[in-house]
C-alpha positions as a Python dict, from the first residue, in 0.01 Angstrom:
ca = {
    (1, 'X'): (0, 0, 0),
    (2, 'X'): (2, 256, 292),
    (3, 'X'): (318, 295, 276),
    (4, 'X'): (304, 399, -62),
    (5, 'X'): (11, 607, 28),
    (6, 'X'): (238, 720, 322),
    (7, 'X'): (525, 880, 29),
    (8, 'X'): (258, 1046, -178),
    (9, 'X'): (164, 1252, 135),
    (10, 'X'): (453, 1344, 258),
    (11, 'X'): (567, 1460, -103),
    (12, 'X'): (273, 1648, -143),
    (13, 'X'): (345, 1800, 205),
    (14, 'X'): (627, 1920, 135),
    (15, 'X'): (510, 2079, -205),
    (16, 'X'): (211, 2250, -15),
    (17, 'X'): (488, 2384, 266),
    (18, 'X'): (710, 2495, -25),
    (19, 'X'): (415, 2725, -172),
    (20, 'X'): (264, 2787, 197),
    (21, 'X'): (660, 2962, 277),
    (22, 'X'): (702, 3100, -54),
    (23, 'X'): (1054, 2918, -51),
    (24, 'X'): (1236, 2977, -379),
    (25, 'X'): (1570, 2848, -503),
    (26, 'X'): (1722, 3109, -622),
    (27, 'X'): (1628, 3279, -267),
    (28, 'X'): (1915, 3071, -126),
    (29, 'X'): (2180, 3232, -339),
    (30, 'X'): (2031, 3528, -267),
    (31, 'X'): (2036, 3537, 79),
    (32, 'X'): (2470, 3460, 40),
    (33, 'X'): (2521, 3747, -183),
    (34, 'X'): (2359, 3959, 41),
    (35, 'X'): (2514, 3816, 331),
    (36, 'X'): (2863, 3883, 209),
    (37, 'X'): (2839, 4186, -7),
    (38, 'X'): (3145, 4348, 66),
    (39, 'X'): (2965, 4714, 122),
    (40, 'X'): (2812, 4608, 380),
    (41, 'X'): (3071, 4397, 550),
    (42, 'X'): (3282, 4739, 540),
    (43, 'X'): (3019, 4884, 734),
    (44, 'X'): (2994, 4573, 1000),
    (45, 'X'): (3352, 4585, 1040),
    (46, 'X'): (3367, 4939, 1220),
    (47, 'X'): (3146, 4728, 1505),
    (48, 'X'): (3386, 4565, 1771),
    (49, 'X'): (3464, 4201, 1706),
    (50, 'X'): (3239, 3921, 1784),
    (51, 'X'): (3331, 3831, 2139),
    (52, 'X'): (3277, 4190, 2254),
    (53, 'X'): (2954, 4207, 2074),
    (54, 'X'): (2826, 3909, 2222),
    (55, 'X'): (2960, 4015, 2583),
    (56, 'X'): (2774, 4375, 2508),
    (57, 'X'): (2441, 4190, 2403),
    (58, 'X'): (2405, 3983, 2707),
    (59, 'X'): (2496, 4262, 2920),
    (60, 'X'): (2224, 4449, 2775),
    (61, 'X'): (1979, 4070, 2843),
    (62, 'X'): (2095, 4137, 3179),
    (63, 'X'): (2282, 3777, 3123),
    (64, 'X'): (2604, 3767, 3235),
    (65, 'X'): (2659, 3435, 3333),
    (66, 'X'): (2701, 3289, 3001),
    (67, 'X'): (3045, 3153, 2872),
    (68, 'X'): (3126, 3242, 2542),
    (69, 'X'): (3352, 3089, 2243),
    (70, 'X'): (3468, 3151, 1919),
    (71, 'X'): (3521, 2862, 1703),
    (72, 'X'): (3638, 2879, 1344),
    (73, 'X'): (3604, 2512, 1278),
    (74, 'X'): (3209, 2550, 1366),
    (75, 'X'): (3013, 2600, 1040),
    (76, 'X'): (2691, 2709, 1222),
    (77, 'X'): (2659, 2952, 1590),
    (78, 'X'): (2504, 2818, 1874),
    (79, 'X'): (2353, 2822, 2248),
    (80, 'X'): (2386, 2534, 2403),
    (81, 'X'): (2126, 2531, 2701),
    (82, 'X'): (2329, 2226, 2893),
    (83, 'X'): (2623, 2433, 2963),
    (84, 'X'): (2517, 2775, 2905),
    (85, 'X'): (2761, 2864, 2620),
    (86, 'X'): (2741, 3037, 2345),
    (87, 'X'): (2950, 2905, 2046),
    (88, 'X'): (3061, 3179, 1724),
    (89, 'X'): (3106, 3049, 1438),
    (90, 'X'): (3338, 3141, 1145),
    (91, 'X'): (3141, 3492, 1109),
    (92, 'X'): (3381, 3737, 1025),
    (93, 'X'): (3328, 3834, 655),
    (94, 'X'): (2988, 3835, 719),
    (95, 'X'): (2746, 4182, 825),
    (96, 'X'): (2478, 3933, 954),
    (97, 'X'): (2712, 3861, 1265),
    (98, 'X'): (2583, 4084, 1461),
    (99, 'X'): (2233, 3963, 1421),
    (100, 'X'): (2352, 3623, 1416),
    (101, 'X'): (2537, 3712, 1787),
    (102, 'X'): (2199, 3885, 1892),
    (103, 'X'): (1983, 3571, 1745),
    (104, 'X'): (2246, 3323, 1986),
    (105, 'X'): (2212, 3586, 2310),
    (106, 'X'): (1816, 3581, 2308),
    (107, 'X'): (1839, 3178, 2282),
    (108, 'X'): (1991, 3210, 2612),
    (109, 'X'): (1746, 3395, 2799),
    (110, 'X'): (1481, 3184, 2663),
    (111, 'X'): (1245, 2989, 2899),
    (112, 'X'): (1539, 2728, 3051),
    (113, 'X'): (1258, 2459, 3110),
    (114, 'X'): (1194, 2463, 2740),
    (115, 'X'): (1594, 2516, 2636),
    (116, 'X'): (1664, 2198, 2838),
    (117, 'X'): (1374, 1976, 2695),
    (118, 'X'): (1469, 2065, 2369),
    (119, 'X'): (1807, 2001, 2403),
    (120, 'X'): (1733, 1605, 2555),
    (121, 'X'): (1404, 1580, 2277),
    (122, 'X'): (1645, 1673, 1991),
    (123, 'X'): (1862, 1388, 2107),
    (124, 'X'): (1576, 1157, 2170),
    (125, 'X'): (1422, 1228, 1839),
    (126, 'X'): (1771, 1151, 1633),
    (127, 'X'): (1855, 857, 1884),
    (128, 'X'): (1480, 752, 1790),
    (129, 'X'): (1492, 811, 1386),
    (130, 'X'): (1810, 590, 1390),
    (131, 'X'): (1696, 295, 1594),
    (132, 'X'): (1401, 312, 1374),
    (133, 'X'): (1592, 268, 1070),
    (134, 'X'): (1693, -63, 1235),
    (135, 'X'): (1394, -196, 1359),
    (136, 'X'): (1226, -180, 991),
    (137, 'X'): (1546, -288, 809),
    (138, 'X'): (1562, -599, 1028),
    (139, 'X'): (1208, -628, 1043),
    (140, 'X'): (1114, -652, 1427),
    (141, 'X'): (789, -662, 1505),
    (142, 'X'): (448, -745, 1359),
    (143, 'X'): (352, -407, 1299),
    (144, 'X'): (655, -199, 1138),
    (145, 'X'): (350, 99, 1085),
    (146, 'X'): (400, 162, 1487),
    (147, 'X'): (739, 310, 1437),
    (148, 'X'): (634, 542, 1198),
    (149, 'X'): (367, 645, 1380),
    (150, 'X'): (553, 700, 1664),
    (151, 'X'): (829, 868, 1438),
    (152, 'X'): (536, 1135, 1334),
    (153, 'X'): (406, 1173, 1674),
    (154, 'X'): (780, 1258, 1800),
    (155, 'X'): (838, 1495, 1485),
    (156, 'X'): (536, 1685, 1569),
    (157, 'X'): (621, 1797, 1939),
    (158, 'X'): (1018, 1829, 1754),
    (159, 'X'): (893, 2050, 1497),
    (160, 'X'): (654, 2248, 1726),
    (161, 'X'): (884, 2323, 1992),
    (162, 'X'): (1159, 2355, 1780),
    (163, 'X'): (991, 2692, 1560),
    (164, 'X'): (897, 2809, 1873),
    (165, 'X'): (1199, 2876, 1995),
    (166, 'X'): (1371, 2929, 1653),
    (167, 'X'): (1090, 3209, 1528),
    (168, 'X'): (1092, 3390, 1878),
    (169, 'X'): (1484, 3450, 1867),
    (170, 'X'): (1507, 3535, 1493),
    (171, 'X'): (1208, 3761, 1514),
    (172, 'X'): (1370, 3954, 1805),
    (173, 'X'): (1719, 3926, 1685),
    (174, 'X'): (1676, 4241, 1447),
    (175, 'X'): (1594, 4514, 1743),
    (176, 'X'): (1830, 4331, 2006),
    (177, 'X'): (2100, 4431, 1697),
    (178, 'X'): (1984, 4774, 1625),
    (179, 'X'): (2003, 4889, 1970),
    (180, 'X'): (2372, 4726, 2012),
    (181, 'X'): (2443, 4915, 1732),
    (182, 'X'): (2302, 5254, 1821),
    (183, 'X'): (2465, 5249, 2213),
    (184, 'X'): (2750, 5148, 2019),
    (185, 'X'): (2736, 5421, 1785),
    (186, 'X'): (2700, 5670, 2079),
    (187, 'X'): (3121, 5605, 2153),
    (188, 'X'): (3198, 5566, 1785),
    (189, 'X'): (3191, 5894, 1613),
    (190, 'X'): (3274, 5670, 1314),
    (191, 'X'): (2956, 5552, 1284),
    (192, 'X'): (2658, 5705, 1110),
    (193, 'X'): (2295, 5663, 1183),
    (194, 'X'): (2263, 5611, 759),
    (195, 'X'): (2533, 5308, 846),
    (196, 'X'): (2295, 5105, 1110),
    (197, 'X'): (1932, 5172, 894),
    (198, 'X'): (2160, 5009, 623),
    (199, 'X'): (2249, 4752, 827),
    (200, 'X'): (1874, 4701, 958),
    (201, 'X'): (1707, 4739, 600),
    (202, 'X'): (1910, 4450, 523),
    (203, 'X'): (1877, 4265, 796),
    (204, 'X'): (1513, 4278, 723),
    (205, 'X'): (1548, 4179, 400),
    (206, 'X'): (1713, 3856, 488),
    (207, 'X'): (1447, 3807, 798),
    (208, 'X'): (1169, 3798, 544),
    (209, 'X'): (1319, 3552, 299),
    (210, 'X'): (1521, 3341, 592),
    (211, 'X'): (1300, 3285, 849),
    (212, 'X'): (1005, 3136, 596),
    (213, 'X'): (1285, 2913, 488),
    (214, 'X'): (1459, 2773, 861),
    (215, 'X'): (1063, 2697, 946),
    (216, 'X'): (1051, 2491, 553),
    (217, 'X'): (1393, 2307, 629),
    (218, 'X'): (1329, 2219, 968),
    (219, 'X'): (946, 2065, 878),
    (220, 'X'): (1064, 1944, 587),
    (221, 'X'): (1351, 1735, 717),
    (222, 'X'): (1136, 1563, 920),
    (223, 'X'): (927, 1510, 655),
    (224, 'X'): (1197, 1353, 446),
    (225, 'X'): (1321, 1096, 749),
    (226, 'X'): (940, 964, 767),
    (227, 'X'): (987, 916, 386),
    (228, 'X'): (1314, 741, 455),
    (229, 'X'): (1132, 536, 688),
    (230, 'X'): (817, 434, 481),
    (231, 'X'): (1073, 346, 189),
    (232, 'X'): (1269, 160, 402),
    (233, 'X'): (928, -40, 531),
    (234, 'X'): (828, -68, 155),
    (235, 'X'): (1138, -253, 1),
}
């Protein structure tokens, strides 16, 4: 029965964080068509490519030491704290790449103490989650409640540590691009002042309806692996 009991909350939950975020469906598609409207992509495209915006962003983080690659077969950009590298995506057709870049720079001059437990909790967490799975499918143990209790206690200090560092980069990410974009403008004649408040205004616009929605994901995919479990413990 608590199990079942167990489900119910955790749906419920996740219906409460969907109204709590304001996360709409149709916000997704959104959120694309924005991202790739080919306006403002023209607009992105007078900015250098990504390397060189990365390299200019760090410089201007006063973070030099951080290697940087481009990698086409990568869905998703990303700092990895372990080896100091930053990791671009397939970006290109995109105007959110230089946010995206700015977003990836301002991971790494984050607090490294928190980068690095992060990094080896993440790990923990999944390694955790799967054992888990395991444990309550082969039934070890008198109590198979303890693992999901232990599962929730992990997800909190996850999920807490994870929107920290997640909502502090993407809230910053937005001025660390404008101002590439205005010293950048400074040696471009080509570019406008009109072209970077587009830029910006949309940028915005995407904050406000993205960042709600990472925070949603990332609780509620936790939320949906302690339902996995509890099913799991039901049958």
């Amino acid at each position: 029965m608590e199990y079942i009991i167990i489900i119910i909350i955790c749906v419920i939950a996740i219906g409460l964080l969907k109204i709590g975020f304001n996360v709409k469906i149709k916000d997704i598609k959104k959120i694309k068509d924005i991202g790739y409207d080919k306006d403002l992509n023209k607009i992105a495209d007078k900015f250098e490519d990504n390397k060189e915006i990365c390299k200019k962003i760090l410089d201007k983080l006063d973070n030099k030491d951080v290697q940087i690659e481009e990698n086409s077969e990568t869905k998703s950009s990303l700092y990895i704290a372990i080896s100091n590298k930053i990791i671009i995506a397939n970006i290109k057709d995109t105007f959110t790449r230089i946010q995206t870049i700015a977003h990836e720079c301002l991971h790494s001059v984050q607090n490294r103490k928190i980068l690095i437990f992060n990094f080896i909790f993440s790990n923990i967490f999944l390694l955790y989650f799967i054992a888990a799975i395991f444990l309550i499918l082969f039934n070890v143990g008198n109590n198979l409640m303890l693992y999901i209790e232990i599962y929730t206690i992990l997800a909190i200090i996850y999920c807490v540590v994870r929107n920290y560092l997640e909502t502090e980069a993407m809230g910053k990410a937005i001025f660390v691009a404008r101002d590439y974009m205005e010293d950048f403008a400074k040696e471009n004649k080509e570019i406008t002042q009109d072209d970077i408040n587009i830029l910006v205004k949309n940028f915005d616009i995407l904050n406000k309806m993205g960042i709600p929605m990472t925070n949603f994901c990332l609780v509620s995919g936790t939320i949906v692996k302690m339902i996995i479990l509890a099913v799991l413990a039901l049958v």
